[in-house]
C-alpha positions as a printed Julia matrix, in Angstrom:
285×3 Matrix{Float64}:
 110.36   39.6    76.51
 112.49   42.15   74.42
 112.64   43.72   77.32
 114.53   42.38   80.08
 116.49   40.63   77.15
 117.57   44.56   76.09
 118.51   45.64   79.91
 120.37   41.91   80.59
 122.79   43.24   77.56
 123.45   46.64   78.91
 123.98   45.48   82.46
 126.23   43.09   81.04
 128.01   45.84   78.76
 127.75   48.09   81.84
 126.24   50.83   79.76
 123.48   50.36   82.24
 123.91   50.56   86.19
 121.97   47.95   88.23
 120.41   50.43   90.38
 118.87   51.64   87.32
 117.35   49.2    86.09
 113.7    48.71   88.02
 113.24   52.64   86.34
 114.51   51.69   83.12
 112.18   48.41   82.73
 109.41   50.04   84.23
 109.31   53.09   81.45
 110.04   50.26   78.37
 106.77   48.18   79.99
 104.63   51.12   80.02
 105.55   52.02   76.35
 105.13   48.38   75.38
 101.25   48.71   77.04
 101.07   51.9    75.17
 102.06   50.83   71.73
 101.21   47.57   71.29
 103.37   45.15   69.27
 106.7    46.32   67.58
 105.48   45.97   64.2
 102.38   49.16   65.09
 105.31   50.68   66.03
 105.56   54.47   64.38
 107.14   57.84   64.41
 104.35   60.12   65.28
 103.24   57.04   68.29
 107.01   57.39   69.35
 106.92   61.46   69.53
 103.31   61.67   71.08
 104.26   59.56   73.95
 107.89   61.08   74.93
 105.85   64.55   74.24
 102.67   63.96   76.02
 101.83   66.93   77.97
  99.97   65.49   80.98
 103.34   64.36   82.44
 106.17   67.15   83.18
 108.85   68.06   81.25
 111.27   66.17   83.15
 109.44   62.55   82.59
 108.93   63.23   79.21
 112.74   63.48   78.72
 113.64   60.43   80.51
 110.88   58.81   78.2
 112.74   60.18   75.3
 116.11   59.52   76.87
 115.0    55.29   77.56
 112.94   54.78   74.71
 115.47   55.85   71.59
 118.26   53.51   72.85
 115.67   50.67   73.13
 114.67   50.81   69.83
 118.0    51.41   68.17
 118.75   47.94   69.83
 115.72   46.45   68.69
 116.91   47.5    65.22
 120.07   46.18   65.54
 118.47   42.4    66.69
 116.59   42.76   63.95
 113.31   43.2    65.62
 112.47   46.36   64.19
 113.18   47.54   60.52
 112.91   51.34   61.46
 114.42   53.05   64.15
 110.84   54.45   65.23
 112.24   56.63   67.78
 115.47   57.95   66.07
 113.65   61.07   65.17
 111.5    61.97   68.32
 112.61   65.72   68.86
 114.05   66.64   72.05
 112.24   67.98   75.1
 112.43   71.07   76.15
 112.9    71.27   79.94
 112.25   74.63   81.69
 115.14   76.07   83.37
 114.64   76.7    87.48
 116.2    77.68   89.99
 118.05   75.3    92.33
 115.69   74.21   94.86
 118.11   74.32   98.74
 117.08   74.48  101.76
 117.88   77.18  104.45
 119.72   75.89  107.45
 116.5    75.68  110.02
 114.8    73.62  107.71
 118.05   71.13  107.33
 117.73   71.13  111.49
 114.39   70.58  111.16
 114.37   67.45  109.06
 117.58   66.12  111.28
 115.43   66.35  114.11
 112.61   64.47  111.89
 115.02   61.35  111.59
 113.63   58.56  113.59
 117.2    56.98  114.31
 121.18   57.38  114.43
 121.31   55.94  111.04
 118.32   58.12  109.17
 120.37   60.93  111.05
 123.27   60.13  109.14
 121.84   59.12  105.69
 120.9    63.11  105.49
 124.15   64.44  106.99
 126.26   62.96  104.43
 123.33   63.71  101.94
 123.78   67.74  102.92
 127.25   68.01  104.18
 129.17   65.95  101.14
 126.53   66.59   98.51
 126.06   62.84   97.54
 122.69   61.73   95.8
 121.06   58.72   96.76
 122.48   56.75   94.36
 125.68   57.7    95.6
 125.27   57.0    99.27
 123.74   53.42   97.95
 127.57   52.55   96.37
 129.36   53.87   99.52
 131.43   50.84  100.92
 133.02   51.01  103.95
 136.05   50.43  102.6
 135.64   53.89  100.64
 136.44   55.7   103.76
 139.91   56.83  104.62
 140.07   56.97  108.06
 143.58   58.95  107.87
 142.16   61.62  105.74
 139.26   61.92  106.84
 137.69   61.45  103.34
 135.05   59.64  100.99
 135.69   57.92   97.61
 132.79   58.21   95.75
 130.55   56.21   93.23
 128.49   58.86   91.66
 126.3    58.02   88.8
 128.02   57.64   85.19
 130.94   55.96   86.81
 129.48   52.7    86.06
 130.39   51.53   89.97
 133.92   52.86   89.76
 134.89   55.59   91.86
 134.42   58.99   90.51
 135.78   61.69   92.97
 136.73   62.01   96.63
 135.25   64.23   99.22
 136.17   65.71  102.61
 134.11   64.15  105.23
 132.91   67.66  107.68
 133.28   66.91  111.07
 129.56   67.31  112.06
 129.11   64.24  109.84
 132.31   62.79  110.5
 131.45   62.54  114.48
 128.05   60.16  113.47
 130.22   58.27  110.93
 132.71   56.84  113.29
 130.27   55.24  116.1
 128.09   54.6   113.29
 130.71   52.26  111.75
 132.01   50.87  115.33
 128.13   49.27  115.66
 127.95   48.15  112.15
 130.71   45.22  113.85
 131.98   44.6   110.25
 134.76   46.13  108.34
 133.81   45.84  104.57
 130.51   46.2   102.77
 127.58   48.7   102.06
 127.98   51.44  104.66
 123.84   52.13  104.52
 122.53   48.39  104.56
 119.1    46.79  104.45
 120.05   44.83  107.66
 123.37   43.94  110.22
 123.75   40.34  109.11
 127.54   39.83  107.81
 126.57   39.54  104.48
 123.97   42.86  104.21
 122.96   43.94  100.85
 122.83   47.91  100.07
 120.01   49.75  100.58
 118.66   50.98   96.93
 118.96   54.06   95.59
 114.98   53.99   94.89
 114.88   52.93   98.8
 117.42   56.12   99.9
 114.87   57.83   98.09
 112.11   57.26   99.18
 113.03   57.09  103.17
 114.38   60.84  103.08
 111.16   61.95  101.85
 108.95   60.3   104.31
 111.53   62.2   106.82
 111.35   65.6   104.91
 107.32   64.91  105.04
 107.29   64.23  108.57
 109.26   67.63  109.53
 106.71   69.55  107.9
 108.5    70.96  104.87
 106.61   70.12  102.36
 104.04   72.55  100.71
 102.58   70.55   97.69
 103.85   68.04   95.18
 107.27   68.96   93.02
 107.6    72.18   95.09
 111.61   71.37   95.28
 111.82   69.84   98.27
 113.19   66.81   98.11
 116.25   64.74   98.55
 117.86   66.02   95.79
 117.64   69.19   97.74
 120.1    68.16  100.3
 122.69   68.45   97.12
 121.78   71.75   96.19
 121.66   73.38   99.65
 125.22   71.56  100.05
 126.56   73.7    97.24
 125.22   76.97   97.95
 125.76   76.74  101.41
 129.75   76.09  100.35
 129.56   79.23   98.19
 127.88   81.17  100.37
 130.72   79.81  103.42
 133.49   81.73  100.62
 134.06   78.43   98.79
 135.29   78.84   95.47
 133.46   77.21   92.39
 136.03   74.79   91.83
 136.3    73.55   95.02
 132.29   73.6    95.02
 132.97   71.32   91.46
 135.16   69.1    92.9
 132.68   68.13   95.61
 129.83   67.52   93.71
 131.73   65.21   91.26
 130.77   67.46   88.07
 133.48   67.63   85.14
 132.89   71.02   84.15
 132.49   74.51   86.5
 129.83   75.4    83.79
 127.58   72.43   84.96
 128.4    73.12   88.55
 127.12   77.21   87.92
 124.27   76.21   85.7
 122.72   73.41   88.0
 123.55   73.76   91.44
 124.23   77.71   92.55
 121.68   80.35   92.63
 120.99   82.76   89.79
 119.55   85.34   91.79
 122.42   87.55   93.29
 122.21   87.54   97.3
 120.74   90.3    98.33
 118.54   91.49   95.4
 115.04   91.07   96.93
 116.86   93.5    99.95
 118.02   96.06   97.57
 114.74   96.47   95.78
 112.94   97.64   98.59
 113.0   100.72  100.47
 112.02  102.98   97.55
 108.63  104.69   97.26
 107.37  106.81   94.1
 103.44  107.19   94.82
 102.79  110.47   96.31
């Protein structure tokens, strides 16, 4: 299969992370069921599947994003003779609004956690603005216990550490008994089990445990409404800005290597206040 062939030789090149690649595979297989054989293979196919508007904008990017270095490979191996996808015009993805939550519905979904360790998972999550695929790297050795600090393996870093992070005290004081139990001194901090060789819990895994938790404390109102575990990230950096942080600072925490993707992405266009100052006035007599 030209598939797991294609992802064997960018996990190998580390151009692809591991924890990527059940998502990558499974969006190559669905083309391939789409499509048909390589040789059908065209343009317009190529740009009416990574365009199709019954999936949202965001999936139809990733398609996009997957599909055009697949095929460039496949071009390259000399399966193709065309780079069918080379072409496919970008998507267009809707600008919004951050999506955080306010600090009762952070409580809420703490008290939602069935255990110490769920407890955790979305205290670091909220109070050092790691994704889940960045809580899935953390080691135990990442933690400096002198400092007080995190090294971090956010994605793009290809496993490596990226940036370090101050570890709050409300999340430091579940961190350290946490550990003690553990009863090991090296390996994935968030584990799939206590045996002394445990294997990391998955990003996909992180994933989908914090939203059965966010579910469960009620504060979800339909499907993509913005809650989610990315969410925890968000509400992380406004809350910092909102505490008198400074952007930089804010930056530096969530790994980014510009302030202009940090302002963009992650802080809140509307000015505080606004809804507040446009009441009170009355024209009708």
């Amino acid at each position: 299969m030209h598939v797991d062939t294609y992802i064997a030789h960018r996990v190998e090149r580390c151009e692809l992370a591991p924890s990527s690649v059940v998502n990558v595979r499974a969006t190559l297989l669905q083309w391939h069921r789409h499509a048909g054989e390589p040789g059908a293979w065209t343009l317009p196919l190529a740009t009416s599947w990574c365009h199709d508007r019954v999936i949202r904008p965001n999936t139809r990017k990733m398609r996009r994003a997957r599909l055009r270095p697949y095929t460039a490979w496949l071009c390259r191996t000399g399966v193709l003779a065309d780079d069918v996808a080379y072409d496919v015009p970008r998507v267009k993805v809707p600008a919004r609004p951050p999506r955080n939550l306010d600090r009762a519905a952070v409580a809420s979904l703490l008290d939602a956690c069935p255990d110490d360790r769920a407890t955790l998972i979305v205290m670091l999550m909220v109070q050092c603005g790691l994704r889940c695929v960045d809580l899935s790297r953390v080691l135990i050795e990442d933690i400096d216990v002198t400092r007080r600090r995190l090294d971090v393996r956010a994605k793009g870093g290809n496993g490596d550490v990226t940036h370090t992070v101050h570890i709050p005290a409300e999340a430091w004081a579940l961190l350290v008994p946490y550990v003690r139990g553990l009863g090991r001194s090296s390996g994935p901090l968030i584990a799939n089990s206590r045996r002394l060789q445990p294997h990391p819990v998955s990003a996909n895994r992180l994933s989908v445990l914090v939203r059965r938790w966010i579910a469960d404390a009620g504060l979800k109102a339909f499907p993509y409404d913005g809650t989610s575990p990315h969410a925890l990230r968000h509400t992380c950096a406004q809350d910092m800005l909102d505490s008198g942080a400074q952007l930089e600072q804010v930056r530096a925490v969530l790994g980014h290597r510009t302030v202009s993707t940090t302002e963009e992405y992650y802080l809140r266009r509307e000015p505080r206040g606004l809804a507040e100052s446009m009441e009170g006035r009355r024209y009708a007599a």
